[in-house]
N, C-alpha and C positions, 0 to 999 in steps of 0.2 A: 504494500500500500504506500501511494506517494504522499508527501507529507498536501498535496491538494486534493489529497481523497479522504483526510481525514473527517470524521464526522463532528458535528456541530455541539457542546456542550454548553447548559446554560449553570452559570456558576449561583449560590445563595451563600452567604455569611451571617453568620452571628457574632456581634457586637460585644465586646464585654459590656455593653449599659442594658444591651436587649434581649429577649427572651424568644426572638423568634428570628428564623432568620430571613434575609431581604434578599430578594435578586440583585444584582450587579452587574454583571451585563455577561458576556460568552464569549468560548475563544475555540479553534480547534485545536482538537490533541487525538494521538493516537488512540487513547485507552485510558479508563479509571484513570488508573494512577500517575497518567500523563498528564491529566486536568486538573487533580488536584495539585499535584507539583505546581503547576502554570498558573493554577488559580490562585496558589498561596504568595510566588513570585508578582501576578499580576495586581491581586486584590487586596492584597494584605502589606504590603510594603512598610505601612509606618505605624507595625504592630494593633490595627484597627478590628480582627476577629479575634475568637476563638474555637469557631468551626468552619466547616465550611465542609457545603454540599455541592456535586456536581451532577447533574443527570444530561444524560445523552437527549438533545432537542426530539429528536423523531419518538422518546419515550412521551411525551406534554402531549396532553390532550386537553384541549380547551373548549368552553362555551363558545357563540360566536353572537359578537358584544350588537350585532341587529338584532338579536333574537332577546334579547336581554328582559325585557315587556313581560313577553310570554314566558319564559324560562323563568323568571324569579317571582311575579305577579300571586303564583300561587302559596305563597309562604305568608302571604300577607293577611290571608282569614285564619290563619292558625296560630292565634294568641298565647297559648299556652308555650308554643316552642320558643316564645322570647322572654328572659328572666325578667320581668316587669314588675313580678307578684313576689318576689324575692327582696328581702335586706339581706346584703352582705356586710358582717360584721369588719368592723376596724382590724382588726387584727390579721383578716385576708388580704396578702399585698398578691399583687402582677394580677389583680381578675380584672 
């Protein structure tokens, strides 16, 4: 495989401030551990993670954001599924 056949990797990080991790943008690499290498050199330069995920692009499968109306509309009668009815106590931090 030529380094322009490699396949598409989209890079996320997690923050030491954050709990979850962000996209960042994608790079090609031969393989796993070709991405994270690149991703750690690319993304992380001035010590700004402490993880970091890489998934191959052709793995993401997405909504498509015209459809958005229809595809999310229906969450919207179904109260229950939103914590509304709930106090969260002081003492729960990151909810």
């Amino acid at each position: 495989m030529t380094q322009q056949e490699w396949p598409l990797w989209e890079v996320f990080i997690r923050s030491k401030q954050g709990l979850d991790h962000k996209h960042v943008g994608s790079l090609h690499a031969a393989d796993a551990a070709m991405a994270v290498q690149n991703a750690r050199d690319v993304y992380t330069r001035r010590l700004e993670g402490v993880s970091i995920w890489v998934v191959e692009s052709k793995h993401i499968h997405a909504s498509n954001p015209d459809d958005a109306e229809a595809f999310f509309d229906p969450a919207a009668d179904k109260v229950y599924r939103h914590p509304t009815f709930y106090e969260v106590p002081d003492s729960i931090k990151h909810m």
